[in-house]
C-alpha positions in Angstrom: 0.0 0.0 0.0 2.8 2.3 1.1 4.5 1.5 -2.0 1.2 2.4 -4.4 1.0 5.5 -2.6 5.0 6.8 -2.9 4.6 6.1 -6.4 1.7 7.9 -7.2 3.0 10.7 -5.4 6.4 10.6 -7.3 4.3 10.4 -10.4 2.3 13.5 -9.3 5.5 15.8 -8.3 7.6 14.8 -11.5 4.3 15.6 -13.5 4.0 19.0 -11.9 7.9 19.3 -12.4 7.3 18.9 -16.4 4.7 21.2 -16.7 6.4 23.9 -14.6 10.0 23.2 -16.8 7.2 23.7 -20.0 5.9 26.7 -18.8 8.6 28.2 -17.5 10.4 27.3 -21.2 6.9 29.3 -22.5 6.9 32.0 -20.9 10.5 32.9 -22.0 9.3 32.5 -25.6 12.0 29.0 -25.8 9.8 26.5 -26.6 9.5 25.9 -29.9 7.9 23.1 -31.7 10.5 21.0 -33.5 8.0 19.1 -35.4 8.9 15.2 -36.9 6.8 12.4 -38.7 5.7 10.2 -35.6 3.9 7.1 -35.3 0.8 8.3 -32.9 1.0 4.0 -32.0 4.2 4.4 -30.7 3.3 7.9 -28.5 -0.1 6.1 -27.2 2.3 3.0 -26.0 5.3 4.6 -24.7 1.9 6.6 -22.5 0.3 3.2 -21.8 3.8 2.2 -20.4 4.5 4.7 -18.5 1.3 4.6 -16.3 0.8 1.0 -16.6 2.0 0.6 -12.7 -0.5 3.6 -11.6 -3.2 2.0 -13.7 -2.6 -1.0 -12.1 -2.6 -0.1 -8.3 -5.9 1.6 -9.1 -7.3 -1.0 -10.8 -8.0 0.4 -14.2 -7.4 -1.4 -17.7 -5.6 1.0 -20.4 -6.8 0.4 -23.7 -5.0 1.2 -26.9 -7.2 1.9 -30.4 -5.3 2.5 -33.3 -5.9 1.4 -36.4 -3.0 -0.2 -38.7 -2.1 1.6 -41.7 -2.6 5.6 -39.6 -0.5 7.9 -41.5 2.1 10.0 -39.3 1.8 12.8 -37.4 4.1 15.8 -38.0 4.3 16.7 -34.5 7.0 17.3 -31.3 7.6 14.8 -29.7 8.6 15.7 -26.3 5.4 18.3 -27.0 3.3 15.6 -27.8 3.9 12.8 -25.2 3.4 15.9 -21.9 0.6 16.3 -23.5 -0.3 12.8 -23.2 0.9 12.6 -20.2 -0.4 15.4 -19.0 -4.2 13.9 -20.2 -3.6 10.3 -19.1 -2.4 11.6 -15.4 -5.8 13.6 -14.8 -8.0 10.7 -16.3 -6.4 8.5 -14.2 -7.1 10.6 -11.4 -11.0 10.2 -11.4 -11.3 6.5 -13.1 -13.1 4.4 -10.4 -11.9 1.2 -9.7 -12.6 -1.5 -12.4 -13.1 0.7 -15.4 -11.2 1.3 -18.5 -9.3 4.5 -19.9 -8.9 4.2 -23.7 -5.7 5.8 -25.8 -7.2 6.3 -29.2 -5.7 7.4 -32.9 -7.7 8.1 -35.6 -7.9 10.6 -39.0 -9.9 13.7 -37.4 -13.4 14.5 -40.0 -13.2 16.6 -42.9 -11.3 19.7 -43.4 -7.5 19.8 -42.4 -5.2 16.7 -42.4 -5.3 15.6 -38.9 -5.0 12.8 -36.3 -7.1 12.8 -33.4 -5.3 11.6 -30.2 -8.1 10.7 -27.2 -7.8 9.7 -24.3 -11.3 8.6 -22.6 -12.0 7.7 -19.2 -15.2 6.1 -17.7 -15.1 8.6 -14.7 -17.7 10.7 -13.2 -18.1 13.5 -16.1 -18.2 16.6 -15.9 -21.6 18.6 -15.6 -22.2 21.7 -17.8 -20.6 24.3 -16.0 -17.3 22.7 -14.8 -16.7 21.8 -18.5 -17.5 24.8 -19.7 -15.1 26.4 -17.3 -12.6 23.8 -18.1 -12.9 24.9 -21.4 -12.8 28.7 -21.1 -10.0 31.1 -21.7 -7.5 30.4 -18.7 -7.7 34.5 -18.1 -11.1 34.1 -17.1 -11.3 30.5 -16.1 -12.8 29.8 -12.3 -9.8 28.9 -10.3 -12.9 26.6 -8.3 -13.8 24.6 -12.0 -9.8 22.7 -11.0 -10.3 19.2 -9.9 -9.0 19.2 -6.0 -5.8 17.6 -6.7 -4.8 19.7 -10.1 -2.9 23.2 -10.4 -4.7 24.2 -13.0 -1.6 24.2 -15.2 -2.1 21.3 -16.7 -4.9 22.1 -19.3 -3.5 25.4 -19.7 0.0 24.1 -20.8 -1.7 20.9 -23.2 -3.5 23.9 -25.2 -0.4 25.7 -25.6 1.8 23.1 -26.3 -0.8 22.1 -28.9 -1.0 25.3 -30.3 2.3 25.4 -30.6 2.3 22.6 -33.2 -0.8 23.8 -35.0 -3.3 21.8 -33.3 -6.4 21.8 -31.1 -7.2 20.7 -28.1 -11.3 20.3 -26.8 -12.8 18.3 -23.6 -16.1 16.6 -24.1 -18.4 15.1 -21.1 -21.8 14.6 -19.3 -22.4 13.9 -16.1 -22.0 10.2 -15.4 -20.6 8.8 -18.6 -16.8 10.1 -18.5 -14.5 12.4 -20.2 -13.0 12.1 -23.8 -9.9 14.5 -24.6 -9.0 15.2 -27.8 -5.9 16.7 -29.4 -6.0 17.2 -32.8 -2.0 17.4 -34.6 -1.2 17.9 -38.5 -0.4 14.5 -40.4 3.1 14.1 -41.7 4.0 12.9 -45.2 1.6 10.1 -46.7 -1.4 11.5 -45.2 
């Protein structure tokens, strides 16, 4: 128990470490997108991986869809995966016991040549207003619509990080039938 508990504190402090090193590297106009053909397959395991153990000790299966054949994405990598991470870490963080938290890929609808990268968990939800404030400039945001554990840096920093790279980032939820995330990244050569 005592070892569940140091390592999903350790996971929690490294995570808060990243985002502050990103924001910091933000703020100070050095982060710059260095953008590469990447297999999203890859990105969705290495994520998988990496939380595996705290997926585990909470008892919730990580799924992976992604469809052979998904043309790359022309993304950062480093960019891209605290992203993930930072996505995976807060789905994690209300998945009840027994549930599933899926990593998807997939070529995002009509208009420009994107991959869509979700991650959905079978949590709570969100009702109306929380989303909404989850989803409102950060200027104006509710400091109260954070979950109690969060900073409130780490939605902030996965829409400016996707921004970065010329994507988009949106939440989408109800109450009582979980959260999807979705980033939306250009495709790289063969899309």
């Amino acid at each position: 128990m005592l070892a569940t508990e140091l390592r999903g504190t350790t996971g929690r402090v490294m995570g808060l470490l990243d985002n502050l090193l990103h924001w910091a590297a933000a703020q100070t106009d050095e982060l710059r997108a260095n953008p590469r053909p990447l297999a999203a397959a890859a990105l969705l395991h290495e994520t998988a991986t990496l939380f595996g153990p705290v997926a585990q000790a909470g008892q919730v299966r990580l799924v992976l869809d992604v469809p052979p054949g998904l043309p790359p994405l022309l993304a950062d990598r480093n960019m891209t995966l605290a992203i993930l991470r930072n996505l995976v870490s807060n789905a994690l963080r209300v998945a009840p016991p027994g549930s599933a938290l899926t990593l998807s890929a997939a070529p995002a609808p009509p208009g420009p040549a994107r991959l869509a990268l979700r991650v959905r968990d079978e949590g709570p939800g969100l009702d109306p207003a929380r989303l909404a404030a989850l989803q409102a400039d950060p200027a104006t945001a509710d400091p109260a619509a954070r979950h109690p554990d969060g900073t409130g840096l780490g939605l902030l920093l996965v829409r400016l990080l996707a921004a970065r790279q010329g994507g988009a980032f949106a939440l989408e939820s109800a109450p009582g039938q979980g959260t999807t995330a979705t980033l939306w990244l250009p495709m790289g050569e063969g899309s």
